[in-house]
C-alpha positions in Angstrom: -12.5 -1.6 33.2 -10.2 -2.0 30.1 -10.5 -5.4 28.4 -7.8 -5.0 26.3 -8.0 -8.9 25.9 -11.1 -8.4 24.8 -11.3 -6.0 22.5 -14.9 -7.1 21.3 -16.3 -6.2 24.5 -14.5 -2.6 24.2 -16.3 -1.8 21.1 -19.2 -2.0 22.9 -19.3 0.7 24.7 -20.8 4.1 24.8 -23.8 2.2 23.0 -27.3 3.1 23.2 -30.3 1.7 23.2 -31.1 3.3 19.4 -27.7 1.9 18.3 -28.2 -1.5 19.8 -31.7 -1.6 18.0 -29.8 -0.9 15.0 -27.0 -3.4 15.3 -29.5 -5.9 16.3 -31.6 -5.4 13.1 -28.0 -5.2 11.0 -27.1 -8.4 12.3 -30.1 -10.0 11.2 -29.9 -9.1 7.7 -26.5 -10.6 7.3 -27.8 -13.7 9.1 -30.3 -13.6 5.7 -27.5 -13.7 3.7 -25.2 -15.8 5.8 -27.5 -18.7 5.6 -27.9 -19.6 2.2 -23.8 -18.5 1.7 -22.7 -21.1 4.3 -24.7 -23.8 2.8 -23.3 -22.9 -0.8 -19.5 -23.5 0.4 -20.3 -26.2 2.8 -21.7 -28.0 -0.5 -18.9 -26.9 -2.7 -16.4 -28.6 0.0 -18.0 -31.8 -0.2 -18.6 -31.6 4.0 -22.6 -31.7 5.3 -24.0 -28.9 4.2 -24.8 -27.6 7.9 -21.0 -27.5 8.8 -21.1 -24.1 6.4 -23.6 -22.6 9.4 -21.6 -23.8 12.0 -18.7 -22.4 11.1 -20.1 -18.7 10.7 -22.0 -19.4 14.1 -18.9 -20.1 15.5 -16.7 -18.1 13.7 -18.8 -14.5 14.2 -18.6 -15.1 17.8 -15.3 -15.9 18.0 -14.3 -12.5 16.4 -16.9 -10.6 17.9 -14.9 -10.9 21.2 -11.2 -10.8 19.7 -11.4 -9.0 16.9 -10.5 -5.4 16.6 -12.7 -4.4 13.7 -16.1 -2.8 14.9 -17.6 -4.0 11.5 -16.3 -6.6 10.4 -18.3 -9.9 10.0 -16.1 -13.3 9.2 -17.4 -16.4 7.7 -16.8 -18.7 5.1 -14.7 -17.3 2.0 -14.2 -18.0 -1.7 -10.4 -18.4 -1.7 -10.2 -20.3 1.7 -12.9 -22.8 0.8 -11.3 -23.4 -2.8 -8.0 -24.3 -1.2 -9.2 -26.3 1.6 -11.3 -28.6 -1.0 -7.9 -28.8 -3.0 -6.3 -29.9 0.0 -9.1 -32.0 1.0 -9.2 -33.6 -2.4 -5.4 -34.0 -2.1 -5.9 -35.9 1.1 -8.1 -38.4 -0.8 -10.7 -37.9 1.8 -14.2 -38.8 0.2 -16.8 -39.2 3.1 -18.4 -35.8 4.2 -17.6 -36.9 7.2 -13.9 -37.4 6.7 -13.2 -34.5 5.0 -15.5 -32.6 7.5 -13.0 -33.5 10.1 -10.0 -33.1 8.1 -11.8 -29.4 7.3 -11.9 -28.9 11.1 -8.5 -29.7 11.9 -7.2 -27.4 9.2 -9.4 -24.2 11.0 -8.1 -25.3 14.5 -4.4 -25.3 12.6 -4.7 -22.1 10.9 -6.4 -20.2 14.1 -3.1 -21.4 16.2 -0.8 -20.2 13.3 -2.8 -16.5 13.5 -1.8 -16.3 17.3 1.6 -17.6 16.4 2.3 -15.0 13.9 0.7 -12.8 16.5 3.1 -13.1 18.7 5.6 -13.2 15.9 4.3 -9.4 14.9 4.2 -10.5 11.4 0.8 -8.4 11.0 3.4 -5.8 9.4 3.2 -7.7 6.2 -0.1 -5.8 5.6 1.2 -2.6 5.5 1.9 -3.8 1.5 -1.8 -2.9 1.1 -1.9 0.5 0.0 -4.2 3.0 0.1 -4.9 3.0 -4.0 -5.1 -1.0 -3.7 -7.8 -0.8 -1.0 -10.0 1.5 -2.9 -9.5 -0.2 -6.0 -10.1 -4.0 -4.2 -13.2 -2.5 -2.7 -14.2 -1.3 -6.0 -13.9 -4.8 -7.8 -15.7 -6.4 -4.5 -18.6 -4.6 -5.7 -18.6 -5.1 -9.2 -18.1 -9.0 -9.0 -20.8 -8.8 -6.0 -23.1 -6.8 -8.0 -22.6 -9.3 -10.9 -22.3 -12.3 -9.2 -26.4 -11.6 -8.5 -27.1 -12.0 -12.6 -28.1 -15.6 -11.8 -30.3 -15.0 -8.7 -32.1 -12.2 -10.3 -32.8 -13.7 -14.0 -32.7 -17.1 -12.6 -30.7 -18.1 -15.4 -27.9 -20.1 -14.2 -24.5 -18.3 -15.7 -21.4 -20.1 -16.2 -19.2 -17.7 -17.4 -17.4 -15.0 -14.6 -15.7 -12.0 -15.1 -16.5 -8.3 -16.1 -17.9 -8.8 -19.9 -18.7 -12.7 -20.0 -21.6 -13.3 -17.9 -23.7 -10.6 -19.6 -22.2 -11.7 -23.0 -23.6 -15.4 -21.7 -27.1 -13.8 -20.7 -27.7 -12.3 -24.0 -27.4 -15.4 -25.6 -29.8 -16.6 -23.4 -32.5 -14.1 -22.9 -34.8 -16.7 -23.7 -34.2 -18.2 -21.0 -34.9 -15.2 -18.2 -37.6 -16.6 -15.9 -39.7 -13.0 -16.1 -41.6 -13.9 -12.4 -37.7 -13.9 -10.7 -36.8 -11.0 -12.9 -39.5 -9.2 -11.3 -39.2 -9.9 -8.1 -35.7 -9.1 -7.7 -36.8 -5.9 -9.5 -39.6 -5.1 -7.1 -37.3 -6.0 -4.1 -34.6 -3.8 -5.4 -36.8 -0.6 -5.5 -38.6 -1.4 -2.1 -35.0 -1.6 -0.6 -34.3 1.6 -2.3 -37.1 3.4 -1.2 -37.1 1.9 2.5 -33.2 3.2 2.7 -34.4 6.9 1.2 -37.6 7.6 2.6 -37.4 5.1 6.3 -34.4 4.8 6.8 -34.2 3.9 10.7 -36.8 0.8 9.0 -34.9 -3.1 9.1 -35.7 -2.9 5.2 -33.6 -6.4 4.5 -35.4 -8.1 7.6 -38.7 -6.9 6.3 -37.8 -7.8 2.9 -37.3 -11.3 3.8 -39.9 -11.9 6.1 -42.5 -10.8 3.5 -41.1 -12.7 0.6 -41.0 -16.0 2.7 -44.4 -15.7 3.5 -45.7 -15.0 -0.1 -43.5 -17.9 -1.3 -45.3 -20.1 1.2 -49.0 -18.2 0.4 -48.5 -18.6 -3.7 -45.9 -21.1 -4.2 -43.4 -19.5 -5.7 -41.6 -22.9 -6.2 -44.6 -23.8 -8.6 -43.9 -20.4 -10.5 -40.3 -21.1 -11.5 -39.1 -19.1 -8.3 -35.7 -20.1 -7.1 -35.9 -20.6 -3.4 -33.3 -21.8 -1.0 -34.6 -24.7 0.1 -34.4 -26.9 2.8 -32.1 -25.9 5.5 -30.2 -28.7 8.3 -31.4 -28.3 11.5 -29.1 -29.2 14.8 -26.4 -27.4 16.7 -23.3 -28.6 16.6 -21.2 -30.2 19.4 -17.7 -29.1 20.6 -15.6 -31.6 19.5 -12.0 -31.9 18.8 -10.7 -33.5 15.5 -9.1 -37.1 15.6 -8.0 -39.9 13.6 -6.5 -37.7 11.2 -4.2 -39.1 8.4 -2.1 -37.6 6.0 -0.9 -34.6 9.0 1.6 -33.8 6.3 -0.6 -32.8 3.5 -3.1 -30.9 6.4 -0.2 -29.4 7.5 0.9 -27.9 4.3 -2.3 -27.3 3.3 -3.3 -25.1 6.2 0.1 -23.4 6.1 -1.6 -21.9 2.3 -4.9 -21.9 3.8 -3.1 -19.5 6.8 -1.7 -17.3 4.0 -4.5 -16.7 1.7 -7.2 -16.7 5.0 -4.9 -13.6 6.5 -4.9 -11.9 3.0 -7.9 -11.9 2.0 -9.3 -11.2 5.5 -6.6 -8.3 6.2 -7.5 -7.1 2.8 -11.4 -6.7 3.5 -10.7 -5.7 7.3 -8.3 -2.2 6.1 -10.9 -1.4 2.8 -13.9 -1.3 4.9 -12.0 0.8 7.8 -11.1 3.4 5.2 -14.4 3.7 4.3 -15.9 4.1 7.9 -12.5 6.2 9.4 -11.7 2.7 11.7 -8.3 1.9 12.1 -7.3 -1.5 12.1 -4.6 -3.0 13.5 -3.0 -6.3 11.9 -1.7 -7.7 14.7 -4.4 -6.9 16.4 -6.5 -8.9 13.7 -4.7 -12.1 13.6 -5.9 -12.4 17.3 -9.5 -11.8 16.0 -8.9 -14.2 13.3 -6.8 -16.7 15.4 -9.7 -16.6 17.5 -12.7 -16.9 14.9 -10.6 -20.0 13.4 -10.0 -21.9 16.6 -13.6 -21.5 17.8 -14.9 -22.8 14.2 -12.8 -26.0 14.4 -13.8 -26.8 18.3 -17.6 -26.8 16.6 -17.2 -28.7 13.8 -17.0 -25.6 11.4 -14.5 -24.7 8.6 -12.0 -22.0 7.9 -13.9 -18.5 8.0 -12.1 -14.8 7.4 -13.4 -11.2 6.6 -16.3 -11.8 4.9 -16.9 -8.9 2.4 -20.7 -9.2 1.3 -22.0 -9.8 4.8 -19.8 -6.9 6.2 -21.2 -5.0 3.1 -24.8 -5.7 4.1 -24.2 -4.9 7.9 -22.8 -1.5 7.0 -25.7 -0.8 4.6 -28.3 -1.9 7.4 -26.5 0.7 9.8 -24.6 -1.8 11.9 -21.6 0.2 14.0 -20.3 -2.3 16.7 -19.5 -6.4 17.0 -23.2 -6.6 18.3 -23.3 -7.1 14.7 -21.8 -10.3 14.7 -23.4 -11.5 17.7 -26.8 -10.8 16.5 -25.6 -12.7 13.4 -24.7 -16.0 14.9 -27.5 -16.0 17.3 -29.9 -15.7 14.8 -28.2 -18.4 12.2 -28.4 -20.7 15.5 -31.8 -20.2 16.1 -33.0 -20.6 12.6 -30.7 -24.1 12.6 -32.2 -24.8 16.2 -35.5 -24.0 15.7 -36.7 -22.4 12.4 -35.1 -23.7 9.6 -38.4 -25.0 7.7 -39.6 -21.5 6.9 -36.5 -20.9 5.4 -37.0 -23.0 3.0 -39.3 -20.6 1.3 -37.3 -17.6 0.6 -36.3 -16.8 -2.7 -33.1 -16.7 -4.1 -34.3 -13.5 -6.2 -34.8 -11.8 -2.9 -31.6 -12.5 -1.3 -29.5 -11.6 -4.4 -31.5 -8.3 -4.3 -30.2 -7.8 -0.9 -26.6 -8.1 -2.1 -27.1 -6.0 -5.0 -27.4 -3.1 -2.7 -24.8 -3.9 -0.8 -22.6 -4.1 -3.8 -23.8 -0.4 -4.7 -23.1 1.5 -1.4 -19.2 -0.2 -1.3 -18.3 1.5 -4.7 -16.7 4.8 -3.7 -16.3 7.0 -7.4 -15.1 9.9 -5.0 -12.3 7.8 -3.8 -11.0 7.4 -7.3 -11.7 10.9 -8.4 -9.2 12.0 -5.1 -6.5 9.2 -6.5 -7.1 11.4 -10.1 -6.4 14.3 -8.3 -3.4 13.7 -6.1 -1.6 11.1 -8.6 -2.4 9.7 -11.8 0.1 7.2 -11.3 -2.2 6.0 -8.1 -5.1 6.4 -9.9 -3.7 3.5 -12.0 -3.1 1.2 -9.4 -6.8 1.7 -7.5 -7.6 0.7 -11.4 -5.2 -2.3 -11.5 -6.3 -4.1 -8.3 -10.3 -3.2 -9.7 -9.8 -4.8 -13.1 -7.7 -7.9 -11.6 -10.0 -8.1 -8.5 -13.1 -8.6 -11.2 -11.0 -10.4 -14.3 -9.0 -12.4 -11.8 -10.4 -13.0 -8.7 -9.9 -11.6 -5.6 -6.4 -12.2 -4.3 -5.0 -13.4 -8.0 -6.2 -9.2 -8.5 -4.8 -8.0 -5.2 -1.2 -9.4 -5.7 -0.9 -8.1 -9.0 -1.8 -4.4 -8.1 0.3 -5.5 -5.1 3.2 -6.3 -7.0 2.9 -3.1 -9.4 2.8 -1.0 -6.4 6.1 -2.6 -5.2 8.1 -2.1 -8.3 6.9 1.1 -8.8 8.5 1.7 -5.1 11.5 0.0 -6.2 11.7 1.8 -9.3 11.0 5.1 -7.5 13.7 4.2 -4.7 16.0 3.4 -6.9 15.9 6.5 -9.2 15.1 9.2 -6.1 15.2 13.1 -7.1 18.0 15.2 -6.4 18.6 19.0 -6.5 21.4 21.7 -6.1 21.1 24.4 -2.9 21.8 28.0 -3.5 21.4 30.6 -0.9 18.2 32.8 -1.2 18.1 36.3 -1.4 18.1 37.6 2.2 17.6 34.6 4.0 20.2 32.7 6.0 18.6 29.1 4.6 19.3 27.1 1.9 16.9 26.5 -1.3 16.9 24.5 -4.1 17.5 26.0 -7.4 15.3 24.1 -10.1 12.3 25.7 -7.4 13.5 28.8 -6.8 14.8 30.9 -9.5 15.9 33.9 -7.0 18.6 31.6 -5.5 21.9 32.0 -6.2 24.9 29.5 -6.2 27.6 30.0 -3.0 30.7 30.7 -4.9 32.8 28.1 -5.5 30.5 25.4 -3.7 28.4 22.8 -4.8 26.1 21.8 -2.7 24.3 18.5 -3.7 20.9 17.4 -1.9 20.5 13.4 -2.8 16.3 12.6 -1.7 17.0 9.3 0.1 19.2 7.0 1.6 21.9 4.9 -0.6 21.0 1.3 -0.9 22.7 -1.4 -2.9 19.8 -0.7 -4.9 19.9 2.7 -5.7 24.3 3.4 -5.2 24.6 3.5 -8.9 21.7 6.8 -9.5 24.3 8.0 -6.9 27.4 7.7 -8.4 26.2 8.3 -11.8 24.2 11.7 -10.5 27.4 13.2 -8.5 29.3 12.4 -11.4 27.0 14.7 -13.4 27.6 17.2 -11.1 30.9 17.0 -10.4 31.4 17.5 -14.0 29.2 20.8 -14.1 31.0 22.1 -10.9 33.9 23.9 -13.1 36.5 25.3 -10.8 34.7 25.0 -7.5 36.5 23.6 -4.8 34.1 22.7 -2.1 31.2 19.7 -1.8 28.8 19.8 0.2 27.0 16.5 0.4 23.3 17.5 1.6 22.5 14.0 3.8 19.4 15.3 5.3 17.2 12.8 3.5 19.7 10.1 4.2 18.3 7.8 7.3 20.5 4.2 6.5 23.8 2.8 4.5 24.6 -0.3 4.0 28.1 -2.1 2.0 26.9 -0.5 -1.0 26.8 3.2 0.3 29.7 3.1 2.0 31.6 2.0 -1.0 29.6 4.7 -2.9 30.4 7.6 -0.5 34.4 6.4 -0.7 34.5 6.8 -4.7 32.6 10.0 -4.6 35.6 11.0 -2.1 38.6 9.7 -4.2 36.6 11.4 -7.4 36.9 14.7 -5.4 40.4 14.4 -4.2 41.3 13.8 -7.9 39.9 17.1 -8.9 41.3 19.0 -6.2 37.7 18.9 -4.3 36.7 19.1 -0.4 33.9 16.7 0.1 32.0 18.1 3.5 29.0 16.4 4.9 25.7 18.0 6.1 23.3 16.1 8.0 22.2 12.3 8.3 20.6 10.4 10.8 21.1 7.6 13.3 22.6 4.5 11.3 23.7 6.7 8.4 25.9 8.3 11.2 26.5 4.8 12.7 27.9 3.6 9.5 29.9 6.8 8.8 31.6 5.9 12.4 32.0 2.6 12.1 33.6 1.5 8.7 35.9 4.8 9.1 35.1 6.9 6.6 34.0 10.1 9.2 37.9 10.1 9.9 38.5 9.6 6.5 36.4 12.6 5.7 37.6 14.5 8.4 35.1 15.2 11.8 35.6 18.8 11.4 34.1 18.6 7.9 30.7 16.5 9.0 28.0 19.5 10.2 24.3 19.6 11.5 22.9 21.1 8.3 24.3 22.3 5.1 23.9 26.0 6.0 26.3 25.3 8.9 28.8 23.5 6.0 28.6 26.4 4.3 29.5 29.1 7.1 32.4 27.0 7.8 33.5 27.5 4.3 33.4 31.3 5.0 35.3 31.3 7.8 37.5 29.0 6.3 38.1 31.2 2.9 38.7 34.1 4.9 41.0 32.4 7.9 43.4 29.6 8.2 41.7 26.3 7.1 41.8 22.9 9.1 44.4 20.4 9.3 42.4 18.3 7.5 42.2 20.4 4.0 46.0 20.0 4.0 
């Protein structure tokens, strides 16, 4: 049976027993990691702390059936939960409670606006992200990750973000590295390592944490100076539908940004890590996953969640292949708030920030970049852009400049697009261009003119300005052929392009024939009469037909038309 309304469920299968363990064990690393992550935002909203693990409970299941993605793990995200405390703050709300339902209303609102714009197909805004941006987003990921884990592993608590700051920051204060979390991180790194090269099938984050709970319990790694997280809520949460809201304006508003940068950022995530495991993702598609996620986060009391990069990092790097992921995830973050919480409240902080320190090594891809070097240096710069702005800026701030870039170096390219004369090559009956091949030879007294794209309003002027060029190098030919192969639309602007390049020929005593063109191109030819104008016994198939016309023509009676 296809559940194609459950895609979730479709990425399930084929599994096996093997793969299943795997997932299993994957999805109860990122639970490690989820944990102490949902608690930091929950507190950085101002909501109860447990509202953080809620919403990734909720939120991972949520996905894990509607989502498209078979690796992808949402939660709570920097961005989202920045905004929504703005817009919280905005609201004057001040009681956990109140802005905890305020926070709830605004996931329910954002998860109806993804299945609105689902409907809408507006998923085809992603295809801005391109390929050089993905790598390069993925790349700053995991060097702000990998950073980001200065404070965890020193336990020196760093102020300063950024590329160069925080290490600037921890040289001034090397005195204050606390050398027993220094180690520890150290000696957690290289067990991770050597679990991943030597036993790899082994749950090396699960075993990781287990062992370092139950030595912070046995030696009292609190009296030490060891960071540990501390005591975790306990309690499930109850469905529950937001009321007594105020201020529906300003939550409103603020989800309609929260919508925007949520989609982003997640969409962003959900396409970097699908080019590194060959997935493709639909965006449509994932605005029901994250439509879906959001509405089952604010029916339980949760917050906004999206693609969560570091907990989709660590699933991958624990061999996780499938939503069981996710599932695994959020039934292990329920049982811990359900039932185990107070062991948690030993592990250390040293030993979790190890965990994403690996993480943050296996997403950067040098290979990826070295390709971009190879195929365009101009590409190259971009994956570098959206790197650079991802770490100095912060994550979408970085994404929409390399985004931009990439768009005006689109615009700039459309708008300047390449152009070439044809000559006919030496014993062939087709058509080359000249600059490429040396051998062909100009059809005597014919120009024929190949323009690489369609003529928009932004591009008519490298038109006229280019077939003036070559008009004025066509000395005393008397034929034009107009290569439109490459030419798909016109709008006002071409049309009005295509009549001065006709009145330009007419003046010198030229034939402007037309070769080629597709669908509205044609259309527009048709309908704002310039294929009469032309003449329809002068508009052929390809340019090589133009020109055999022009033979037959030299050496019999022309058409009406040249008269």
């Amino acid at each position: 049976m296809n559940l194609r309304f459950l895609p979730g469920l479709n990425n399930l299968r084929g599994m096996t027993r093997q793969s299943a363990g795997r997932d299993i064990a994957a999805g109860l690393s990122v639970a490690a990691v989820a944990l102490p992550v949902g608690l930091a935002y929950a507190a950085m909203m101002g909501v109860p702390p447990v509202a953080g693990l809620w919403a990734a409970i909720a939120g991972m299941l949520g996905y894990a059936l509607f989502g498209s993605s078979r690796t992808l793990i949402v939660g709570p995200d920097t961005a989202t939960c920045t905004l929504i405390a703005a817009t919280l703050t905005s609201m004057a709300l001040t009681s956990p409670e109140e802005r905890l339902m305020a926070a709830t209303g605004i996931a329910l609102t954002v998860g109806v606006g993804c299945l609105i714009a689902r409907l809408l197909r507006l998923g085809v805004l992603a295809n801005l992200l391109s390929r050089p941006v993905l790598i390069g987003y993925m790349a700053g990921v995991a060097v702000t990750l990998a950073i980001s884990q200065l404070s965890g592993l020193t336990g020196v608590g760093l102020r300063n973000s950024g590329l160069v700051h925080p290490f600037l920051e921890l040289t001034r204060r090397v005195s204050e590295i606390r050398i027993p979390t220094l180690c520890l991180g150290i000696a957690s790194c290289l067990l991770l390592v050597a679990i991943k090269r030597w036993r790899p099938t082994w749950p090396g984050p699960i075993m990781l944490v287990v062992g370092a709970c139950l030595l912070s319990w046995l030696f009292d790694f609190p009296r030490l100076g060891i960071a540990v997280v501390g005591e975790v809520p306990a309690g499930l949460p109850a469905l529950r539908l937001p009321v007594r809201l105020e201020s529906v304006d300003d939550l409103l508003l603020g989800a309609a940004g929260v919508l925007v940068v949520s989609f982003s950022s997640g969409i962003v995530t959900a396409r970097s890590f699908a080019a590194r495991t060959g997935e493709h993702v639909d965006p449509n598609r994932e605005l029901v996953g994250f439509g879906a996620a959001n509405v089952a986060a604010g029916l339980f009391q949760g917050f906004v969640v999206t693609g969560a990069d570091s907990r989709t990092a660590v699933g991958l790097a624990a061999g996780g292949s499938s939503p069981l992921v996710g599932v695994s995830a959020a039934l292990a973050l329920a049982v811990v708030v359900g039932l185990l919480s107070a062991p948690l409240y030993w592990l250390p902080q040293a030993v979790l920030s190890a965990i994403l320190l690996l993480a943050a090594a296996s997403l950067f891809d040098g290979q990826a970049f070295m390709r971009l070097a190879r195929i365009s240096r101009i590409e190259l710069a971009f994956g570098i852009l959206a790197a650079v702005g991802v770490v100095g800026f912060g994550v979408l701030q970085g994404v929409a400049v390399s985004v931009g870039a990439t768009l005006l170096y689109a615009m700039y390219v459309s708008g300047n697009p390449r152009d070439a004369l044809l000559g006919r090559l030496p014993g062939e009956s087709v058509l080359g261009k000249m600059h490429l091949n040396p051998q062909a030879q100009p059809v005597p007294g014919t120009v024929i003119w190949l323009f690489e794209s369609s003529v928009w309003f932004f591009n008519a002027d490298a038109f006229r300005r280019r077939a003036r060029e070559v008009i004025e190098q066509a000395g005393d030919a008397t034929w034009f052929v107009l290569d439109a192969e490459a030419m798909t639309q016109a709008d006002a602007d071409a049309i009005e392009a295509l009549y001065e390049l006709r009145r330009e020929l007419r003046d010198r005593d030229m034939v402007l024939l037309v070769a080629g063109g597709h669908g509205q191109f044609r259309l527009a030819l048709e309908r704002s009469g310039l294929a009469e104008r032309i003449g329809r016994d002068k508009i052929f198939p390809t340019p090589e037909q133009a020109v055999e016309a022009i033979e037959r023509w030299r050496q019999g009676p022309a058409p009406a038309t040249l008269a």
